[in-house]
C-alpha positions as CSV (number, residue, x, y, z in Angstrom):
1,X,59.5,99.8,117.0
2,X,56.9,99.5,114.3
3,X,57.5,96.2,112.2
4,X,57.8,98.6,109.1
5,X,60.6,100.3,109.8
6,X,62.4,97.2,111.1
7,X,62.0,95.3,108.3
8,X,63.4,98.6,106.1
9,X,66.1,98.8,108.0
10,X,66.8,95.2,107.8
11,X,66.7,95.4,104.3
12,X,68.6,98.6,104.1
13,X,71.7,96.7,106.3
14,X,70.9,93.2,103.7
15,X,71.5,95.8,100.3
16,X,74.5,97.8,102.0
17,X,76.8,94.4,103.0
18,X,76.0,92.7,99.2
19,X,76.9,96.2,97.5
20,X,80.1,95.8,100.1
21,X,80.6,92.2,99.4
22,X,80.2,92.8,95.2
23,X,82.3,95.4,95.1
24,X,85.2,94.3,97.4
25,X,85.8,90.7,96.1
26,X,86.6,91.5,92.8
27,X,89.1,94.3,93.5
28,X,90.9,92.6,96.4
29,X,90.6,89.2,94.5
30,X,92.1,90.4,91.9
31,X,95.3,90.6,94.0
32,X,95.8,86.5,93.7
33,X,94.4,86.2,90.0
34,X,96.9,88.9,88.4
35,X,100.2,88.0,87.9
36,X,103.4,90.2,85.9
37,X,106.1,88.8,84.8
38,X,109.2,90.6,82.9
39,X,110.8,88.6,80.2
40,X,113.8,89.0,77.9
41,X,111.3,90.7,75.1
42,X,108.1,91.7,77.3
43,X,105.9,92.5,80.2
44,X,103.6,89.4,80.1
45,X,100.0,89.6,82.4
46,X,98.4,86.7,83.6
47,X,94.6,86.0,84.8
48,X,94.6,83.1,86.7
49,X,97.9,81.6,84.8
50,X,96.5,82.5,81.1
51,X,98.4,85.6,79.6
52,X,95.9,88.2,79.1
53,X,97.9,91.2,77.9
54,X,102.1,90.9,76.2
55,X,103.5,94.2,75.9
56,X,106.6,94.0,74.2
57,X,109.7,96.2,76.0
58,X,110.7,97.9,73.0
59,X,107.1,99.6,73.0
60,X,107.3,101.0,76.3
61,X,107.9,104.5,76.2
62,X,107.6,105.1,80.2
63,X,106.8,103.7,83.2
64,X,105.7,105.6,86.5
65,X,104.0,104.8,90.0
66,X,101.0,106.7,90.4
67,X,98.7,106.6,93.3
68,X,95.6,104.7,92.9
69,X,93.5,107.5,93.4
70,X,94.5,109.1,89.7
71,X,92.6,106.2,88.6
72,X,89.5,107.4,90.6
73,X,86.7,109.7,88.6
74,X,86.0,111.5,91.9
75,X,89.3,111.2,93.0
76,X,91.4,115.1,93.5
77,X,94.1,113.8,92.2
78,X,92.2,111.9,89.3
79,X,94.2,112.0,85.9
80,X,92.9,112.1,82.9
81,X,95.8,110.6,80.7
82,X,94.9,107.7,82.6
83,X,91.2,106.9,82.4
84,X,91.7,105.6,78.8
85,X,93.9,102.7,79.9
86,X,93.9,99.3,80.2
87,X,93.6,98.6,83.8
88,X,94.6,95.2,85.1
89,X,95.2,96.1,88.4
90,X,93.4,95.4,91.7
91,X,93.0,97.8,94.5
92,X,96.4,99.0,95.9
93,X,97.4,102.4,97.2
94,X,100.0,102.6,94.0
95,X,100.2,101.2,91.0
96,X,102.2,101.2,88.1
97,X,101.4,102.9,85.0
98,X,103.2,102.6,81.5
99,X,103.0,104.1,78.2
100,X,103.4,102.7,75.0
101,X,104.7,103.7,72.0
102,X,101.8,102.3,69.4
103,X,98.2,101.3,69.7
104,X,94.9,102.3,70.1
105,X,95.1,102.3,74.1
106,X,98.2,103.5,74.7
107,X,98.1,103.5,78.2
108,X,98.2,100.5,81.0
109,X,97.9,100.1,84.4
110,X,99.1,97.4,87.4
111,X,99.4,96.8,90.2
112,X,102.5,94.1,91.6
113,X,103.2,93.7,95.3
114,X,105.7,96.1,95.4
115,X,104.9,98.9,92.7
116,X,108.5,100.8,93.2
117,X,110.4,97.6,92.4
118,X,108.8,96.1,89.9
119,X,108.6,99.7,87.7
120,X,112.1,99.4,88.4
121,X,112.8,96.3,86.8
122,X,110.4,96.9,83.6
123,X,112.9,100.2,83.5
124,X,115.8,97.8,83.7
125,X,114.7,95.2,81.1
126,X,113.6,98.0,78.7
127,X,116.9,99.9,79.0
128,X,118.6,96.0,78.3
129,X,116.6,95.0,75.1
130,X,117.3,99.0,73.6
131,X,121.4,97.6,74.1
132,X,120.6,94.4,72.4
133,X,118.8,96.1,69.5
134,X,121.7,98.8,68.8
């Protein structure tokens, strides 16, 4: 084979597994830096045991587990309500999304271990702080 091609292809194989490696650490990474924790008051967000995002439970207006493809551009079942969000979620096939009541990005998106359970228990603890306030 001419020396040429070989070293194309070489670098061809050398550009495809550091797209691969760029693009795949962050998202699955992501899985051990992002923490959620439901409070008494909020839905508190952690990077790497710093609280990046408090959401207080008497601003969320709904919670739902979407599949991560509406979070895709490309995707077929890409949603568009949910483009504008705040995303701290890594790659999973569903995540949570919720919807506030107030601010600018209204919209945000996680991704816990068990995306049924924990929407679940934000549901719970929201319904609980709406009792405490009445």
């Amino acid at each position: 084979m001419n020396t040429r091609v070989t070293d194309m292809l070489g670098v061809l194989i050398a550009i495809f597994a550091a797209t691969a490696v760029v693009v795949s650490v962050p998202i699955y990474g992501l899985r051990l830096a992002l923490k959620y924790s439901v409070t008494s008051l909020a839905l508190e967000i952690r990077l790497l045991g710093l609280t990046m995002c408090r959401v207080q439970l008497s601003d969320i207006e709904s919670v739902e587990v979407v599949p991560f493809a509406a979070l895709v551009l490309i995707s077929p079942s890409f949603r568009k309500d949910l483009f504008f969000s705040q995303h701290w979620n890594a790659y999973r096939s569903r995540v949570v999304a919720i919807k506030r009541r107030s601010g600018l990005i209204r919209r945000i998106t996680i991704s816990p271990a068990d995306p049924e359970q924990f929407s679940k228990l934000i549901r719970e603890a929201v319904l609980t702080s709406a009792e405490r306030v009445v």
